[in-house]
C-alpha positions in Angstrom: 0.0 0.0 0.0 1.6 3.4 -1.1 0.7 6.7 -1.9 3.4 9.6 -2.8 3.7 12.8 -0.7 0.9 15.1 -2.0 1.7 18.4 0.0 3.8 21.1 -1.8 6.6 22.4 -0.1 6.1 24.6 2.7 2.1 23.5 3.0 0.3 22.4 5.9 -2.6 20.9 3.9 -2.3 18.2 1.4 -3.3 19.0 -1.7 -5.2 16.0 -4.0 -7.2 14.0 -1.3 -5.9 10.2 -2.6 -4.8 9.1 0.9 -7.8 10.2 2.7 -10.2 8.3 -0.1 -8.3 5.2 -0.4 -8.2 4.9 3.6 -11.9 5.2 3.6 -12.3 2.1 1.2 -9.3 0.2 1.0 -6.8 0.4 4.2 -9.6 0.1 6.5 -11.5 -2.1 4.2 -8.7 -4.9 3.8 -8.2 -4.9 7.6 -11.8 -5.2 8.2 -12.9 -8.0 6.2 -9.4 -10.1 7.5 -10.9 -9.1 11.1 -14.1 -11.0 10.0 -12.2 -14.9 9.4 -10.1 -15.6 12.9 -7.9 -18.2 11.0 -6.7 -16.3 8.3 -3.6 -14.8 8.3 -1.6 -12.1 6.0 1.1 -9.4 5.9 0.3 -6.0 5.2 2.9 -3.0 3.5 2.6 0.3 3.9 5.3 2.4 2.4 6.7 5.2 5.5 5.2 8.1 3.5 1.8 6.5 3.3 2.0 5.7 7.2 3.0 9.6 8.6 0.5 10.8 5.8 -2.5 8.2 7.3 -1.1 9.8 10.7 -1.9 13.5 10.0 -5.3 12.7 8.6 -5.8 11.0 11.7 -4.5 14.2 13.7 -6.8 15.9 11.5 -5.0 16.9 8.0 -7.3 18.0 5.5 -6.4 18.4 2.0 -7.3 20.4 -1.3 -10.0 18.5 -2.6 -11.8 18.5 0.9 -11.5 21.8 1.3 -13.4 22.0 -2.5 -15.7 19.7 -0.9 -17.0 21.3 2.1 -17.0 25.0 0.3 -20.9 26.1 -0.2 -20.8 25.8 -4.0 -22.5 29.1 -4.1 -19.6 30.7 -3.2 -17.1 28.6 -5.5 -15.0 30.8 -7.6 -14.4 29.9 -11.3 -11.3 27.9 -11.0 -13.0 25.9 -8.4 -15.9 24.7 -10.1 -13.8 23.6 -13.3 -11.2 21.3 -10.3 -14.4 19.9 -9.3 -16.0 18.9 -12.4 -12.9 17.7 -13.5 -11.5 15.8 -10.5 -14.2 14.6 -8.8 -15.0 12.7 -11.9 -12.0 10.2 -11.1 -13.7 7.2 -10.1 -14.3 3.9 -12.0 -16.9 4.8 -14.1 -18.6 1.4 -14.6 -18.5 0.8 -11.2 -19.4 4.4 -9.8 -21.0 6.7 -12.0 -22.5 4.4 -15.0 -24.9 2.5 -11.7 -25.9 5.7 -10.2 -28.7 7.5 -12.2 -27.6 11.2 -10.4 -24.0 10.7 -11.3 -24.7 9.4 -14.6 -26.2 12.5 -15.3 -24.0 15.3 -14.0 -21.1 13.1 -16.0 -23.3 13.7 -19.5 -24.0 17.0 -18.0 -19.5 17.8 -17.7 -19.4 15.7 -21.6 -21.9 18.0 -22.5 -19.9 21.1 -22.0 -23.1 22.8 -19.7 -23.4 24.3 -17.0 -23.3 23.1 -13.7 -26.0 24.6 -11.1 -25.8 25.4 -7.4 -27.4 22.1 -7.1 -25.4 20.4 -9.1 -22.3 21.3 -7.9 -24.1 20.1 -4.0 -24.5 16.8 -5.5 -21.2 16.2 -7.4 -19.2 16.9 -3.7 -21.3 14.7 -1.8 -21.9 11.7 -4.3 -18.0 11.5 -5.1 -17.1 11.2 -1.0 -20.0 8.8 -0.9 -17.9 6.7 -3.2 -15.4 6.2 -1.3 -17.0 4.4 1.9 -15.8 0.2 2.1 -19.6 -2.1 2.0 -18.9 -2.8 5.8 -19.5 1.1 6.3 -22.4 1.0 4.6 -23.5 -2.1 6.3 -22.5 -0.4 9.6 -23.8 2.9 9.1 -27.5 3.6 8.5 -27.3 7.5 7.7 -24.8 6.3 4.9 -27.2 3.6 3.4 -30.0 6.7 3.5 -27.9 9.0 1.7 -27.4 6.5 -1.5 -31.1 6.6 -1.0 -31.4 9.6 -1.3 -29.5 9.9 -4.7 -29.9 14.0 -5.3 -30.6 17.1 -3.8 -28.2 16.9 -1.1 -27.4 19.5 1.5 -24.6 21.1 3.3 -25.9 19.1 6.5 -25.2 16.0 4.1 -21.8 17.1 3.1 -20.8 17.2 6.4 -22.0 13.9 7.8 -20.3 12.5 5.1 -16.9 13.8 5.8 -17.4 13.4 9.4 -18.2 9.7 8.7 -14.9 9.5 6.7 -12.7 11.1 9.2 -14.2 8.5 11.9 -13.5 5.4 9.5 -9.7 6.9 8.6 -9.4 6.7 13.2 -10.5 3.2 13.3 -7.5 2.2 10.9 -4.1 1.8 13.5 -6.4 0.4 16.2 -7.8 -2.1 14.2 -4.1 -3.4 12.6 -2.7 -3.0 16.2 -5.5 -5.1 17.1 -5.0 -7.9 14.4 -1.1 -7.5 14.4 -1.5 -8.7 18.7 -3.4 -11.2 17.7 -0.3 -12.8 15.7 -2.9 -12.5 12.5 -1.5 -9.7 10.7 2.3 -8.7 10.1 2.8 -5.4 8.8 6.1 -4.2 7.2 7.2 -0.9 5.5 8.6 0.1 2.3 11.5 2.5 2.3 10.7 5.7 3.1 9.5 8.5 0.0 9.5 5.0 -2.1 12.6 5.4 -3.8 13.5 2.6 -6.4 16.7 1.6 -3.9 19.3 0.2 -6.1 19.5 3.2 -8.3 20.3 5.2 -5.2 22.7 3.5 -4.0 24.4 3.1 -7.5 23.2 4.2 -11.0 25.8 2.0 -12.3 23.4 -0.8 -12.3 21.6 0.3 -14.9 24.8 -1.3 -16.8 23.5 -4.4 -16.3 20.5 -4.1 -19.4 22.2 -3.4 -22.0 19.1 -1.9 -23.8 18.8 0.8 -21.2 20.9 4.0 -21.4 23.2 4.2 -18.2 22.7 8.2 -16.8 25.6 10.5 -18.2 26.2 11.4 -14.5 26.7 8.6 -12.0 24.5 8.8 -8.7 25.7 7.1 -5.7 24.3 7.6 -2.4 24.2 4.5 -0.2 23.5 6.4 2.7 20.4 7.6 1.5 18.9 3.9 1.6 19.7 3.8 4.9 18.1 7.2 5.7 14.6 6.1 3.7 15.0 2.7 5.9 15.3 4.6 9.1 13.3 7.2 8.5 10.3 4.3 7.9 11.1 2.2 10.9 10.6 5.8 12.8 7.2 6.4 11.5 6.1 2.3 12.3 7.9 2.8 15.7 5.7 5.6 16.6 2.7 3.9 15.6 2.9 0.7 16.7 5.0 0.9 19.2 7.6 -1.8 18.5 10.1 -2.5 15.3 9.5 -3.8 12.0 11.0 -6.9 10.7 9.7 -7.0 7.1 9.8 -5.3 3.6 8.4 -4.7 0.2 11.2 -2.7 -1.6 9.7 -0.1 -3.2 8.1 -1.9 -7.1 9.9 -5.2 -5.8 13.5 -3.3 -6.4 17.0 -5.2 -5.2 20.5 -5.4 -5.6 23.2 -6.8 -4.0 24.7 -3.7 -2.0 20.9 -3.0 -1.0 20.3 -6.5 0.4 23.1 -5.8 2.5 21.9 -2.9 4.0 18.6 -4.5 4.6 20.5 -6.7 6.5 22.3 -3.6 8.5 19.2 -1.9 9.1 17.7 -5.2 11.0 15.6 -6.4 8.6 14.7 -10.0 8.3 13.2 -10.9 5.4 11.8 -8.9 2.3 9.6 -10.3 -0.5 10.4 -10.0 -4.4 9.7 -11.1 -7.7 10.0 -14.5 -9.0 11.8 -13.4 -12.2 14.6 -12.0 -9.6 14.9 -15.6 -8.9 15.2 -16.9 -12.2 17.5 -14.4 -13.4 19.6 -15.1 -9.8 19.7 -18.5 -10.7 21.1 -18.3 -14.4 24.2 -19.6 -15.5 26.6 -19.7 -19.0 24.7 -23.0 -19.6 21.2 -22.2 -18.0 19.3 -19.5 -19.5 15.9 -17.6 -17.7 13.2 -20.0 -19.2 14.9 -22.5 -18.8 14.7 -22.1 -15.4 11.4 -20.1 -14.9 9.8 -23.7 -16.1 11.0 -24.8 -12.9 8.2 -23.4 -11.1 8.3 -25.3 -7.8 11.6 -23.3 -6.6 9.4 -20.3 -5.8 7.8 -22.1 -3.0 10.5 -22.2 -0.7 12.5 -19.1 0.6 15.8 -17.9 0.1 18.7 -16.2 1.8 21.3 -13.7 0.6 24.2 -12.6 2.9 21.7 -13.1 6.2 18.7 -11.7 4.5 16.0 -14.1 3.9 13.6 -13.6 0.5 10.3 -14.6 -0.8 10.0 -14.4 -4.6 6.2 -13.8 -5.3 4.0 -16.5 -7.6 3.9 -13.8 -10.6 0.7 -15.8 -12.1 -1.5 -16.2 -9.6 -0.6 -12.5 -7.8 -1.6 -11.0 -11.2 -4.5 -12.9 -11.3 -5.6 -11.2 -8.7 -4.7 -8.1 -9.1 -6.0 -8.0 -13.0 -7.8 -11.4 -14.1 -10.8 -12.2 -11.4 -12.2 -9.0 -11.3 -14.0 -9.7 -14.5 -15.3 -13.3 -12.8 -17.7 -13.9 -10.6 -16.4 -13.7 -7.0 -17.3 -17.6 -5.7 -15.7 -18.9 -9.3 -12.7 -16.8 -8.6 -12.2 -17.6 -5.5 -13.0 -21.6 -5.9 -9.9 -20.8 -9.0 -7.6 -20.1 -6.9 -8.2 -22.5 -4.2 -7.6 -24.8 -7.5 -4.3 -23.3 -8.2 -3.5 -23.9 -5.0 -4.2 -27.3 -4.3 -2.5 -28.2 -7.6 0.9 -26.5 -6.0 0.5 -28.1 -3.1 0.3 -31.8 -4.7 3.4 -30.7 -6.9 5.5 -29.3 -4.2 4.3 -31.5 -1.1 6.8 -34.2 -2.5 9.6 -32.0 -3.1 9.7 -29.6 0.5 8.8 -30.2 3.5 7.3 -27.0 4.3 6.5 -25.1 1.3 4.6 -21.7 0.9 2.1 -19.7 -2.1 3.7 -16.6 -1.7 1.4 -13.9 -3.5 2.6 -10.5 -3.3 0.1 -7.7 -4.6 -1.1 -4.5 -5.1 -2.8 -3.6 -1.6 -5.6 -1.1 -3.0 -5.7 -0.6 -7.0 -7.4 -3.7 -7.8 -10.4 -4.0 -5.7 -12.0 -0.9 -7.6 -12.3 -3.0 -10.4 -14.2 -5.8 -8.4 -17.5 -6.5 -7.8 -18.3 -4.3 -3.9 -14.8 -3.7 -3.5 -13.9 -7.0 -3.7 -15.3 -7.7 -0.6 -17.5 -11.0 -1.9 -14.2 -12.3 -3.4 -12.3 -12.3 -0.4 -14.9 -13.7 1.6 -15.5 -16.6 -0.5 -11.8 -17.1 -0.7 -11.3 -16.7 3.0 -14.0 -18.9 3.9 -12.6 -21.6 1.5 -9.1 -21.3 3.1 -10.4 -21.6 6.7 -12.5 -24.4 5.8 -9.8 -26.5 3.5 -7.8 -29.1 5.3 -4.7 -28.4 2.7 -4.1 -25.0 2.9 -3.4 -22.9 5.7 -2.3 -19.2 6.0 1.2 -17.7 7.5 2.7 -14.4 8.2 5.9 -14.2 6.8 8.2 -14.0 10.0 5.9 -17.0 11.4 6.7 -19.0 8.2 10.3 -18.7 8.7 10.1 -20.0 11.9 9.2 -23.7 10.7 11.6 -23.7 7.6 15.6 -24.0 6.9 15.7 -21.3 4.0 17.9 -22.2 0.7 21.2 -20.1 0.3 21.9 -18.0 -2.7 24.9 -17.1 -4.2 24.5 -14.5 -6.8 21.4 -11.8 -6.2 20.6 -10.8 -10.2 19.7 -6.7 -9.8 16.1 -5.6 -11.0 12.7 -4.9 -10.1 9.2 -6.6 -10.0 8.2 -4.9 -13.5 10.4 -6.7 -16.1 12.9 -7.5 -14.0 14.5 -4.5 -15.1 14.4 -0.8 -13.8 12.9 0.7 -17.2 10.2 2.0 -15.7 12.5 4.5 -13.5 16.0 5.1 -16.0 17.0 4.8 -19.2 14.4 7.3 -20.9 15.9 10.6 -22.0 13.0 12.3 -19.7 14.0 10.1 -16.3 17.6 10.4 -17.2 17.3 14.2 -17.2 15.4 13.7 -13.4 18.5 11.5 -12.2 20.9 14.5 -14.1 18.7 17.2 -11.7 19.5 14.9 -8.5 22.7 14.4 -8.9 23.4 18.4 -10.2 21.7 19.4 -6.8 23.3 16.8 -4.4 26.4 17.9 -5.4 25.3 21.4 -5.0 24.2 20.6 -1.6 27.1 18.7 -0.6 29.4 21.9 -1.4 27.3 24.6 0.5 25.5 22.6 3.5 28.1 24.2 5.7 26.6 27.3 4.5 22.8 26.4 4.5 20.9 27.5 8.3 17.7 24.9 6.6 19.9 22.3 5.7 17.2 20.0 7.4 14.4 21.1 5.6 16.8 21.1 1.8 17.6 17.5 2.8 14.2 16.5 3.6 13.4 17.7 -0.3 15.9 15.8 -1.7 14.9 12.9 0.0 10.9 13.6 -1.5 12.3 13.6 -4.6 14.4 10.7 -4.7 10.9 8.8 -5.1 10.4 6.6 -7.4 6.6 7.6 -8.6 7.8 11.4 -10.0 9.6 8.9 -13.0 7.0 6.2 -12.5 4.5 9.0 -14.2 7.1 9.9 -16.6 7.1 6.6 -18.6 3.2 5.8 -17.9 0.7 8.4 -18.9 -0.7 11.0 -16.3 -3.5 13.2 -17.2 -3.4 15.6 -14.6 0.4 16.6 -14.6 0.2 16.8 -11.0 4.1 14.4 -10.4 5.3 16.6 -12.7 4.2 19.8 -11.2 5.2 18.3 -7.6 8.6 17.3 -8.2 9.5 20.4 -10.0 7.9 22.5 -6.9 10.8 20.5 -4.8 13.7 21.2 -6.9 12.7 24.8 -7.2 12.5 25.5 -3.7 15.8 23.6 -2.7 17.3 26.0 -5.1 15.7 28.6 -3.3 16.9 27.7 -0.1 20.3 27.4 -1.1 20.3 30.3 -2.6 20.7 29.6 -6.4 18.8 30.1 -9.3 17.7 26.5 -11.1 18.9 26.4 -14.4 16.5 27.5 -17.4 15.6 23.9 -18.3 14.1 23.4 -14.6 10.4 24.2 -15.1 
């Protein structure tokens, strides 16, 4: 589960609302329906900037579009009205707007090119938060069910209880993990810090490896700042849950050897990966990748590298999840995997003693696309899995416990997208971003003698070290908003050192 920083430097307020909607549905949601099946057990990532962000809301944040959203339309300038029927549009339209008959029609209304009334505007606020709520809100809360009722002519009384409602839900969210992480049912780990992709921090070099990417002309190398984005995210889980953190999700699956290491020196036990790492770990001058990938049973058993031990995620059956059953019906997609399943365990029984499905996912994209958020899936599929007298359920750390984990010798660089870092380097655009780092680190690194905010500059440069300001570089972004973020942070670390950014900074 991740979500970039969304305040601009400087800001107390956040500025799109993405953190506060997706707690509403999906990191409150996935807790609550695992809260619902006592035998069923999982791991649950949060990347540090997703966790101090879900802390503020909690402390009471507000952002941009909630500010939009509680403003009397009446009094809505221009501007405003056009963010709103623009943004507030961004919802799964099948499952959102095409099934409700009021949003339906302020969508044509927006297509249409009219004009939005008073009214309109009332309706567009509260219908979008209304969106947003997990089924067991619904199911919980009467006023909410009413409201959907209700369907139009909404009121500023409205508004408000929905927002209220969603600032009550976002409060329930620690307790309830705390609760479920006692219990021994969930483990939760963290992803470094700002989400940077690790191993081009800590050497840009690597991009050497793939010979059809181009290497940046100017070589970054900061292994310090992995263990900063480390720290910084056992901080933020420390002073939430009151004890350390033993797992990790590199940010998009990302390794290399030096990086493993510092796992390892930052305390970290284990960390989970793709299965193509594994393959590609595993080649030799005589055994290529599919050669190898055939060999699927060697993903059920865990790994070690230099002290660090490794799951390498079941590409097939986490991307069923995250983009083949949501066009199923839930009981027949569920009842497909529990197939899967018990095929693997019939192959692999024979070969390891203990063996593990290790499915590694997406914590709140996919369910949008499922029937109720989801929510009949996994209770089909946890209700098969409790009942099944095959399969079981682990946390990672518990797994590890019962199981002598395989040593490796080699740990191939890459990520869980290709195996590759593509996604991050190699394009003329993201090369430029990793030319701007490394033109202001050094700029930093000459004058922070100099610098009275050299906490606040460094802070920045951490931000942008992220890996989702390239991320939206190589995949399209309608909005421009990574764009217009990143380049806010690199202007103002000019500022506060004093320099004017060169003409090609926007």
């Amino acid at each position: 589960m991740h979500q970039p920083l969304y305040r601009y430097p400087g800001k107390k307020d956040f500025s799109p609302g993405w953190v506060r909607l997706h707690a509403v549905k999906d990191y409150y949601g996935m807790a609550a329906i695992l809260d619902k099946f006592k035998n069923i057990k999982t791991s649950v990532n949060f990347s540090g900037v997703l966790l101090d962000q879900l802390y503020d809301y909690t402390q009471g944040a507000q952002d941009e579009d909630l500010r939009l959203t509680l403003k009397n339309p009446r009094y809505l300038k221009k501007e405003e009205k056009e963010y709103i029927c623009e943004r507030f549009f961004y919802i799964h339209f099948d499952k959102y707007i095409r099934t409700n008959p009021r949003y339906l029609q302020l969508h044509q209304k927006k297509t249409a090119g009219k004009k939005f009334s008073v009214q309109d505007l009332m309706d567009l606020q509260t219908i979008f938060n209304l969106c947003w709520f997990h089924p067991y809100t619904f199911k919980k809360d009467k006023n909410l069910r009413d409201l959907i009722k209700k369907g139009k002519n909404y009121s500023e009384e409205d508004k408000k209880y929905v927002v209220d409602a969603q600032y009550a839900v976002i409060k329930k969210i620690f307790p309830l993990y705390a609760k479920l992480r006692k219990a021994g049912r969930v483990e939760i780990t963290v992803t470094p810090f700002y989400h940077p992709i690790m191993p081009l921090l800590y050497d840009t070099d690597v991009v050497d490896e793939f010979s059809y990417l181009k290497t940046p002309a100017r070589r970054f190398r900061h292994p310090e700042d992995c263990h900063w984005h480390l720290q910084r995210s056992k901080e933020i889980f420390r002073k939430i849950f009151k004890d350390e953190v033993y797992g990790s999700w590199p940010s998009e699956g990302s390794i290399s050897e030096g990086v493993a290491d510092i796992f390892v020196e930052e305390g970290f036990k284990w960390i989970g990966l793709d299965e193509g790492i594994l393959f590609r770990s595993l080649m030799t001058e005589n055994v290529n990748y599919e050669m190898i990938s055939r060999q699927r049973h060697i993903i059920y058993q865990p790994y070690n590298y230099h002290g660090l031990n490794m799951f390498f995620r079941d590409r097939n059956l986490s991307d069923a999840l995250s983009f083949t059953y949501q066009g199923w019906d839930s009981a027949f997609a569920a009842q497909d995997l529990m197939q899967h399943f018990k095929r693997i365990h019939y192959h692999a029984k024979n070969i390891y003693k203990e063996r593990m499905i290790p499915i590694i996912m997406d914590g709140e994209n996919a369910w949008e696309y499922y029937p109720e958020s989801g929510v009949p899936f996994f209770e089909n599929l946890y209700e098969f899995i409790e009942k099944s007298e095959v399969i079981d359920t682990a946390t990672p750390t518990e797994f590890l416990q019962t199981v002598k984990t395989k040593s490796l010798d080699r740990l191939a660089p890459g990520s869980w997208i290709n195996s590759d870092f593509g996604v991050w380097v190699g394009s003329k655009t993201n090369n430029r971003n990793w030319k701007i780092l490394k033109e202001l680190r050094d700029l930093i690194e000459r004058n922070k003698d100099k610098i009275s905010e050299i906490d606040t500059v460094l802070e920045y440069f951490h931000i942008i070290e992220g890996s989702d300001w390239n991320w939206w570089n190589t995949y399209s972004e309608a909005t421009g908003d990574f764009q217009t973020l990143f380049f806010a942070y690199v202007k103002e670390i000019y500022r506060l050192l004093g320099k004017t950014p060169p003409a090609s900074i926007k």
